[in-house]
C-alpha atoms as an extended CHARMM CRD file, in Angstrom:
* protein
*
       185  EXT
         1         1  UNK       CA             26.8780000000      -29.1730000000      121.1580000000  PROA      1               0.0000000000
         2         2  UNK       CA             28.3910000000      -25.8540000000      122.6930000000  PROA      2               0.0000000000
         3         3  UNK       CA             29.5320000000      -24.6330000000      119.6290000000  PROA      3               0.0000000000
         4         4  UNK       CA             26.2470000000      -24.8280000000      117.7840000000  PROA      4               0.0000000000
         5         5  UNK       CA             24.6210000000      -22.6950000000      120.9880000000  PROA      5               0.0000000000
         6         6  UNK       CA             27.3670000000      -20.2450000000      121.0090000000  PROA      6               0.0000000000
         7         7  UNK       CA             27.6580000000      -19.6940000000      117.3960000000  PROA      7               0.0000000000
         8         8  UNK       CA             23.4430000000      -19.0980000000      117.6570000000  PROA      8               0.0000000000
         9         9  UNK       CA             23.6050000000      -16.8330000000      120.1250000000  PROA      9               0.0000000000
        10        10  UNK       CA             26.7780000000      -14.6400000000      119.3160000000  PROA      10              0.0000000000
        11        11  UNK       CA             25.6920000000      -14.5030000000      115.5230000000  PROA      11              0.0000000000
        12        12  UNK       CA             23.2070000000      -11.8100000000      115.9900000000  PROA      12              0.0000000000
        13        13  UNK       CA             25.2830000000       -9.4610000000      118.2660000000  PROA      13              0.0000000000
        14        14  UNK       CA             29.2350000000       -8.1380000000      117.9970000000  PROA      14              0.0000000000
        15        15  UNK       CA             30.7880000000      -11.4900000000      117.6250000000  PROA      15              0.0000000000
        16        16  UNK       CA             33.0180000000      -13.2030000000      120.2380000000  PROA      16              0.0000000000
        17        17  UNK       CA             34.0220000000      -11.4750000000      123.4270000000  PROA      17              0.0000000000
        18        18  UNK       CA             37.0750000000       -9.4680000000      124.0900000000  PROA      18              0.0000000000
        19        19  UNK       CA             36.8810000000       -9.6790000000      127.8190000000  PROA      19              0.0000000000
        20        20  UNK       CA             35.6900000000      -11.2230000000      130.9330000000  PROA      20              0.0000000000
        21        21  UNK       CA             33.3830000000       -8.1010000000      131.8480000000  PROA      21              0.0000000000
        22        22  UNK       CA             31.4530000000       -7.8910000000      128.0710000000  PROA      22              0.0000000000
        23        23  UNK       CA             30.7920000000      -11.7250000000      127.4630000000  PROA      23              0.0000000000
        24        24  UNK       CA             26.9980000000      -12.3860000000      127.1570000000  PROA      24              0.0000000000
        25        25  UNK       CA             24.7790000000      -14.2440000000      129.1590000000  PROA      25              0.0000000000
        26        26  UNK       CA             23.8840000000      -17.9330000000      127.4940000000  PROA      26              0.0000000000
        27        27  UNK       CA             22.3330000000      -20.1300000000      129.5320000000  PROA      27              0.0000000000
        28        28  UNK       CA             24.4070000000      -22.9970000000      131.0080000000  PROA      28              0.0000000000
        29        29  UNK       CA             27.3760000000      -21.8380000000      129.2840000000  PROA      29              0.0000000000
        30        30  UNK       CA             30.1180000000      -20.3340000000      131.6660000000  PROA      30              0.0000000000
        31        31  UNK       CA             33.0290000000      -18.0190000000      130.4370000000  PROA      31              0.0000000000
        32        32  UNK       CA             36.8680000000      -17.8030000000      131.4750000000  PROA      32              0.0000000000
        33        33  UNK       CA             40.5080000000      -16.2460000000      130.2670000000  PROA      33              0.0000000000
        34        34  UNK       CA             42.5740000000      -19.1910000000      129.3500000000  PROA      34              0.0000000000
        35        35  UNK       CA             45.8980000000      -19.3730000000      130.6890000000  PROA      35              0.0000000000
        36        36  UNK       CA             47.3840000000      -19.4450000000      127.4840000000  PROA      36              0.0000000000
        37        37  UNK       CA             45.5170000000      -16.2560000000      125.6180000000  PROA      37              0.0000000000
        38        38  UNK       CA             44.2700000000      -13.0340000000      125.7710000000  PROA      38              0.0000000000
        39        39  UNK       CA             40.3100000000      -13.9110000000      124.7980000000  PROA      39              0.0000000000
        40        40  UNK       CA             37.5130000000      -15.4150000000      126.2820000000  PROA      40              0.0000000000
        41        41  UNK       CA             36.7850000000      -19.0750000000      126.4680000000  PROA      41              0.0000000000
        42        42  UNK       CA             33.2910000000      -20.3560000000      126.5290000000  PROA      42              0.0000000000
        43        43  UNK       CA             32.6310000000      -24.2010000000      128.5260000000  PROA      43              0.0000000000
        44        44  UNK       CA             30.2110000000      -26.0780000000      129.9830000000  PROA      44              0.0000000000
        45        45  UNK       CA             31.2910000000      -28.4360000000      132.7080000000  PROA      45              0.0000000000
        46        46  UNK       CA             28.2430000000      -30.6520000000      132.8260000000  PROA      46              0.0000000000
        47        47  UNK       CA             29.6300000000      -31.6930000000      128.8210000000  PROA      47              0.0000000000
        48        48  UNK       CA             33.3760000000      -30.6160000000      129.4610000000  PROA      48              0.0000000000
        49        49  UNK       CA             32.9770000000      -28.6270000000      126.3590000000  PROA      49              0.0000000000
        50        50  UNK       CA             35.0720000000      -25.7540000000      126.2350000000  PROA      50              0.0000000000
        51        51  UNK       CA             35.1150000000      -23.3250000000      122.7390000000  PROA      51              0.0000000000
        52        52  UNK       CA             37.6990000000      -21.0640000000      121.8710000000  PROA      52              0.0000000000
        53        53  UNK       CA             37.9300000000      -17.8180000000      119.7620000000  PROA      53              0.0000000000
        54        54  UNK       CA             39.4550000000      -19.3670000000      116.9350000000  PROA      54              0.0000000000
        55        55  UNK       CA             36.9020000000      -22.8100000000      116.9740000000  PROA      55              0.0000000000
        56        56  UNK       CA             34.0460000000      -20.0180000000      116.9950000000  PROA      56              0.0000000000
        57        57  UNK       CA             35.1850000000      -18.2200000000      113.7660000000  PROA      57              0.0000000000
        58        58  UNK       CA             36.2250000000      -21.7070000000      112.1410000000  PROA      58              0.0000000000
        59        59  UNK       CA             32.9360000000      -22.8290000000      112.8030000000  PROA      59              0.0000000000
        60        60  UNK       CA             30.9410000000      -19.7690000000      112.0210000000  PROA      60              0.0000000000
        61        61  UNK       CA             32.7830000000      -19.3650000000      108.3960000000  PROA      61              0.0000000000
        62        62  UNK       CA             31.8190000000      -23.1380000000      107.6760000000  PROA      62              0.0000000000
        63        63  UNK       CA             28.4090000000      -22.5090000000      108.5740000000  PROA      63              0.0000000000
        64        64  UNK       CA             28.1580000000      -19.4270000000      106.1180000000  PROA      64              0.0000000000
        65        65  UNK       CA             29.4770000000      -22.0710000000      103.6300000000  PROA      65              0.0000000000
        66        66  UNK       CA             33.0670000000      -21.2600000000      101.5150000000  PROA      66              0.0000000000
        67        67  UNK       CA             33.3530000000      -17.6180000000      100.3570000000  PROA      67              0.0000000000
        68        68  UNK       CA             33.5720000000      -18.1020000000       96.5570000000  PROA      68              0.0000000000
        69        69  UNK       CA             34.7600000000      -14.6010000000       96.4610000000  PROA      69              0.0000000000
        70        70  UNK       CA             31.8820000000      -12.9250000000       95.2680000000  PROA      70              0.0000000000
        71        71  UNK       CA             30.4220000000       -9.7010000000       97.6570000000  PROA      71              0.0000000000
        72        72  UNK       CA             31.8680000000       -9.2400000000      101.2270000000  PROA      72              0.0000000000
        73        73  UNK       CA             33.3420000000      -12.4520000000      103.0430000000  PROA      73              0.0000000000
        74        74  UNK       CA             31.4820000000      -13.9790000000      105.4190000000  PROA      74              0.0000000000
        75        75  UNK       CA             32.3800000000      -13.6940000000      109.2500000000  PROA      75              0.0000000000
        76        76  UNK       CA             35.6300000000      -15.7000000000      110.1860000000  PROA      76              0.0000000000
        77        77  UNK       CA             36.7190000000      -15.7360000000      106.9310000000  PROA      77              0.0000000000
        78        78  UNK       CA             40.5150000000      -16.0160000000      106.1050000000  PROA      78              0.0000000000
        79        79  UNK       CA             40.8570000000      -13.9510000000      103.1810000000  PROA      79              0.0000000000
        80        80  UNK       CA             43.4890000000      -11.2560000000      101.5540000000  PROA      80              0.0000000000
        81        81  UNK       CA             42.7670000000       -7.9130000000      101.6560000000  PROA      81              0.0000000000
        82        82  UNK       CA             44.1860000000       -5.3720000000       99.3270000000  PROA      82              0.0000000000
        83        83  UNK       CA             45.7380000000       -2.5490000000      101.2760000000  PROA      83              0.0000000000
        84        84  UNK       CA             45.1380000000        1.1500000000       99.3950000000  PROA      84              0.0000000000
        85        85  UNK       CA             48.0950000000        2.5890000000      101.2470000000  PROA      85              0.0000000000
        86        86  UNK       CA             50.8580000000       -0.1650000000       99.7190000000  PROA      86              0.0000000000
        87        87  UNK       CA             48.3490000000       -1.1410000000       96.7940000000  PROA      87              0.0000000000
        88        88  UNK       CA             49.9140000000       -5.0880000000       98.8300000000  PROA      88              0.0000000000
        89        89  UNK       CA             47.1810000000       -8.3190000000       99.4990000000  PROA      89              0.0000000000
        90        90  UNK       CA             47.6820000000       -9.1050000000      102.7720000000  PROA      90              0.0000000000
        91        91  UNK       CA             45.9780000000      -12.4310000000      104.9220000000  PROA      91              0.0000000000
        92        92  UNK       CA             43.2090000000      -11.0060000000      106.7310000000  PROA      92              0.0000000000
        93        93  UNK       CA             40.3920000000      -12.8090000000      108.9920000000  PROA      93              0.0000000000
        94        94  UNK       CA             36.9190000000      -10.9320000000      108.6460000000  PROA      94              0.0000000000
        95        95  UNK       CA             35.5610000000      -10.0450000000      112.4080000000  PROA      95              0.0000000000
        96        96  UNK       CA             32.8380000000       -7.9950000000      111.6020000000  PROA      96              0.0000000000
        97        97  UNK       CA             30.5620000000       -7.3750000000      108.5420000000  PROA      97              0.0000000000
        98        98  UNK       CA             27.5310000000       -5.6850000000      107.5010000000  PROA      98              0.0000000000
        99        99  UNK       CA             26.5080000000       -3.3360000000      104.5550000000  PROA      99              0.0000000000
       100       100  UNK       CA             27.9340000000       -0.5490000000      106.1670000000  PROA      100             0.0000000000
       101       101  UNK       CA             31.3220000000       -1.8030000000      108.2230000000  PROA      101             0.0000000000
       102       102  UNK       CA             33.6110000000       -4.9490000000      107.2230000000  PROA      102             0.0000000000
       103       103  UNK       CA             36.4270000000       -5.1430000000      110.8520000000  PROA      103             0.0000000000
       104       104  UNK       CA             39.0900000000       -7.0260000000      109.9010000000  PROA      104             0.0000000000
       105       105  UNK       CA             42.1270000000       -8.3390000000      111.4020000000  PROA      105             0.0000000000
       106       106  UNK       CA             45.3540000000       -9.3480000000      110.1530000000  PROA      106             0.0000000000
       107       107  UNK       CA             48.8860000000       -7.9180000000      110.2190000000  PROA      107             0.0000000000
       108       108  UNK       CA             50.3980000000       -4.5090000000      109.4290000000  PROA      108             0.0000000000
       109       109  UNK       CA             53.4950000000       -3.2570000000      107.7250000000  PROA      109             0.0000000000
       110       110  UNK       CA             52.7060000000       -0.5600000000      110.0480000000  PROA      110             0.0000000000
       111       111  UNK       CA             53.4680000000       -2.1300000000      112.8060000000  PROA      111             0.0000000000
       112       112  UNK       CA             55.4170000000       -5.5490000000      112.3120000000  PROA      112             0.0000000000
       113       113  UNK       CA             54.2180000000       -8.3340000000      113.9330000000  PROA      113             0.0000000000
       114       114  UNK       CA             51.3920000000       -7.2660000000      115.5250000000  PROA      114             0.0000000000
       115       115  UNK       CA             47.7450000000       -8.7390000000      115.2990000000  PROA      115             0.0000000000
       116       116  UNK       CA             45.7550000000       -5.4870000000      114.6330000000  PROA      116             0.0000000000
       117       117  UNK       CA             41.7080000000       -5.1690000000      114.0180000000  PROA      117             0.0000000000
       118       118  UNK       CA             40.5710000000       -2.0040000000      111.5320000000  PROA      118             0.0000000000
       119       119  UNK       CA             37.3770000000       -1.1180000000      110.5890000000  PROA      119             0.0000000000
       120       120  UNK       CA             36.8750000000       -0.5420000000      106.9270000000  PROA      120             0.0000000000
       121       121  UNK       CA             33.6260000000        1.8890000000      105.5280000000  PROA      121             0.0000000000
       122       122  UNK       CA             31.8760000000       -0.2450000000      102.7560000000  PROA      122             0.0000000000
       123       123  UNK       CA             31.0210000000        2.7270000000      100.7110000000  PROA      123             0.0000000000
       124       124  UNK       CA             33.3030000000        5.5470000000      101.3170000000  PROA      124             0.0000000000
       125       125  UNK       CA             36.6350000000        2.8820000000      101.6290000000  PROA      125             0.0000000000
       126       126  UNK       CA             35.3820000000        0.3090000000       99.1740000000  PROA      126             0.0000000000
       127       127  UNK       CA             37.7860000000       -2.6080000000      100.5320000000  PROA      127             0.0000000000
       128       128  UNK       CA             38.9560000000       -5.2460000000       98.2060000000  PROA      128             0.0000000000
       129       129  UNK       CA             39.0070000000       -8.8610000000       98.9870000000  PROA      129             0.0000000000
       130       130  UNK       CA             40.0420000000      -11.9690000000       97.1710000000  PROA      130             0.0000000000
       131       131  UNK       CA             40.5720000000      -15.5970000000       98.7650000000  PROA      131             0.0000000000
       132       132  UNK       CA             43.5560000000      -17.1790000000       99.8400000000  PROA      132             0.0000000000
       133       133  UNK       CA             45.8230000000      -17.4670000000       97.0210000000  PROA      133             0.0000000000
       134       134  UNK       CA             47.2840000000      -20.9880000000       95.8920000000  PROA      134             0.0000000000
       135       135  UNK       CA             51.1550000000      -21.3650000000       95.6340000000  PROA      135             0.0000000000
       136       136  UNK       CA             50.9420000000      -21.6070000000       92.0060000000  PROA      136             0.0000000000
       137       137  UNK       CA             48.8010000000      -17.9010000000       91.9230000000  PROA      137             0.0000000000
       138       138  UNK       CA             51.5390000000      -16.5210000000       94.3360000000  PROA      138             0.0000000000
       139       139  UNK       CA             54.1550000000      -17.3430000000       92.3450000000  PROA      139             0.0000000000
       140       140  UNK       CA             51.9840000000      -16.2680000000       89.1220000000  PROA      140             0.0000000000
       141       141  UNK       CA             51.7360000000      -12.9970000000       90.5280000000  PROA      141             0.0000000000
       142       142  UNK       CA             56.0660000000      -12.7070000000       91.7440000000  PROA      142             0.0000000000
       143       143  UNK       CA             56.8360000000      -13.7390000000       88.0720000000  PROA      143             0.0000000000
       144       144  UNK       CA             53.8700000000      -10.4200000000       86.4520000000  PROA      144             0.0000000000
       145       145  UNK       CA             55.3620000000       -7.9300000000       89.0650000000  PROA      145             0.0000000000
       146       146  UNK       CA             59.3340000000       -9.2970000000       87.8530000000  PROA      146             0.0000000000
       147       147  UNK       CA             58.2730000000       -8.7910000000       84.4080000000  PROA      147             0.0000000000
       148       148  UNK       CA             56.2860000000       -5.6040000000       85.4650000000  PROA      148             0.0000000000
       149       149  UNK       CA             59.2190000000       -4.1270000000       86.9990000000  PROA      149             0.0000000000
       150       150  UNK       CA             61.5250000000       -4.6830000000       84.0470000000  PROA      150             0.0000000000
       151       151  UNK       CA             59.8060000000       -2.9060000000       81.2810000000  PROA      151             0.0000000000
       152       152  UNK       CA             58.6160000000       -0.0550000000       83.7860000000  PROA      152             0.0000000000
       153       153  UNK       CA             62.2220000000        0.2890000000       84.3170000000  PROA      153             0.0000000000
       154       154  UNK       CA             63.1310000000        0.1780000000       80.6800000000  PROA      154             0.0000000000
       155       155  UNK       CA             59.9330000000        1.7550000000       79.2980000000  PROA      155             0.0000000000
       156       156  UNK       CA             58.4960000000        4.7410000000       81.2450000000  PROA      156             0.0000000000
       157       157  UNK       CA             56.4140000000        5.6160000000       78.3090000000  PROA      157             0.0000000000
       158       158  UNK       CA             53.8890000000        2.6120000000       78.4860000000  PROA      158             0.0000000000
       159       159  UNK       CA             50.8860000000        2.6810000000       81.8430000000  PROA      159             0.0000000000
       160       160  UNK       CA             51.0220000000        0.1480000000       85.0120000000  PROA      160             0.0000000000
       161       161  UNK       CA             47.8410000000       -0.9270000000       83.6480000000  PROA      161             0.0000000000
       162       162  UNK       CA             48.5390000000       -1.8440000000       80.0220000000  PROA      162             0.0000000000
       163       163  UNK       CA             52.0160000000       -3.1480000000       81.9720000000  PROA      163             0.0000000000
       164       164  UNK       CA             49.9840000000       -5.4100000000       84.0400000000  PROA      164             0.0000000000
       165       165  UNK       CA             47.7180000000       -6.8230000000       81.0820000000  PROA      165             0.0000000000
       166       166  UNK       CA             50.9240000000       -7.5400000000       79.3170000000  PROA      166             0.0000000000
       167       167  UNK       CA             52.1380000000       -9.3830000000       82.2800000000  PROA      167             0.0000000000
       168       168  UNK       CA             49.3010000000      -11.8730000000       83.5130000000  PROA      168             0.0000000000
       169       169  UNK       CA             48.7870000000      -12.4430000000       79.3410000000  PROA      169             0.0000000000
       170       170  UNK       CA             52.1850000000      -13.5900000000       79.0570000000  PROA      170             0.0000000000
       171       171  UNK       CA             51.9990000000      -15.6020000000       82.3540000000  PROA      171             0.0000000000
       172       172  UNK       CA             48.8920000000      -17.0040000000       80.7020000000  PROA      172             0.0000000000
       173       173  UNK       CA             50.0470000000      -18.2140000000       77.5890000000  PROA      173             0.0000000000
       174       174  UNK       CA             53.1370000000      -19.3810000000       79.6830000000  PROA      174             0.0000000000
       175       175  UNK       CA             50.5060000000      -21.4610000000       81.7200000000  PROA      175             0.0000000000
       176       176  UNK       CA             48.6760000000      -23.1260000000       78.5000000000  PROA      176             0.0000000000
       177       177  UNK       CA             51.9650000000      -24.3770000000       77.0720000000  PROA      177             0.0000000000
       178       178  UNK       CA             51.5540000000      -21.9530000000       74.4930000000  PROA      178             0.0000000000
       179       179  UNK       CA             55.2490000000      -20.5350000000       75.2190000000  PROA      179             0.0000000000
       180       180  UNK       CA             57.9430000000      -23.5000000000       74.2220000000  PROA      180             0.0000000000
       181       181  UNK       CA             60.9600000000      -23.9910000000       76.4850000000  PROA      181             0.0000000000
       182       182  UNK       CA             59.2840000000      -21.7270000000       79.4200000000  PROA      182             0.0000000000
       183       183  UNK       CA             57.2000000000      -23.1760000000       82.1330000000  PROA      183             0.0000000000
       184       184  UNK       CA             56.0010000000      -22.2880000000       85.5200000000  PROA      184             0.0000000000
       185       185  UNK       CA             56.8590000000      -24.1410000000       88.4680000000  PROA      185             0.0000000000
């Protein structure tokens, strides 16, 4: 299948193509800009195959098998990345990685609904990632920060961390039933 030989051969190098004039040479497999998008489109007439950007990372993050969370996500990966400048998660898909360099791409408060790529230092950045959160964690998370935000207001004396513990302990016991008359949608 194309996908399997374009997925073998663009695994080793820089990943998929960002233009006509730097896609690399596979035999039988022809390249072309898509009418409807701004990247490269591998095909191969003789099959009518054609793969796209977004089949090529699909495929490659199945191949590397689910990221449990644990280490750096694989390539392709849709994740959430913890941003150090608004201490927010935000949906990322992983690009690039090695043991140096994680490129990621995702969406910026920086610049509102743009796609943008950044490159993230391994060491010297130390980048945070967690999967995809489930409705349930999302709205886990709204009801700590609430709760955070309430005795931070009222209580400047206690620490964002001990504030946080309190929270996700509470949510917690919430959780387990262990709190009667209170539940979590």
């Amino acid at each position: 299948m194309l996908i399997d030989v374009v997925i073998d051969n663009l695994s080793e190098g820089k990943g998929w193509p960002e233009a006509l004039n730097s896609t690399p040479s596979i035999f039988g497999v022809e390249w072309c800009m898509p009418p409807w998008g701004c990247s490269p489109m591998a095909y191969r007439l003789a099959t009518h195959e054609i793969v796209t950007r977004e089949q090529y990372l699909a495929a490659l993050a199945l191949r590397g098998g689910p990221w449990d969370g644990l280490g750096l996500p694989n390539v392709g990966v849709e994740c959430e990345y913890k941003d150090k400048n608004t201490n927010k998660w935000l949906p990322v898909i992983i690009r690039y990685s090695s043991n140096d360099v994680v490129v990621l791409a995702g969406t910026s408060e920086m610049y509102p609904g743009e796609f943008i790529e950044i490159a993230r230092d391994v060491i010297v950045d130390n980048p945070q990632f967690r999967p995809i959160r489930s409705k349930s964690e999302k709205k886990r998370d709204e009801a700590a920060t609430c709760i955070e935000e309430m005795f931070d207001s009222d209580n400047e004396d206690v620490g964002n961390d001990e504030l946080s513990r309190f929270g996700y302990r509470l949510l917690q016991k919430i959780a387990a039933g262990k709190i009667p008359h209170i539940r979590i949608d």
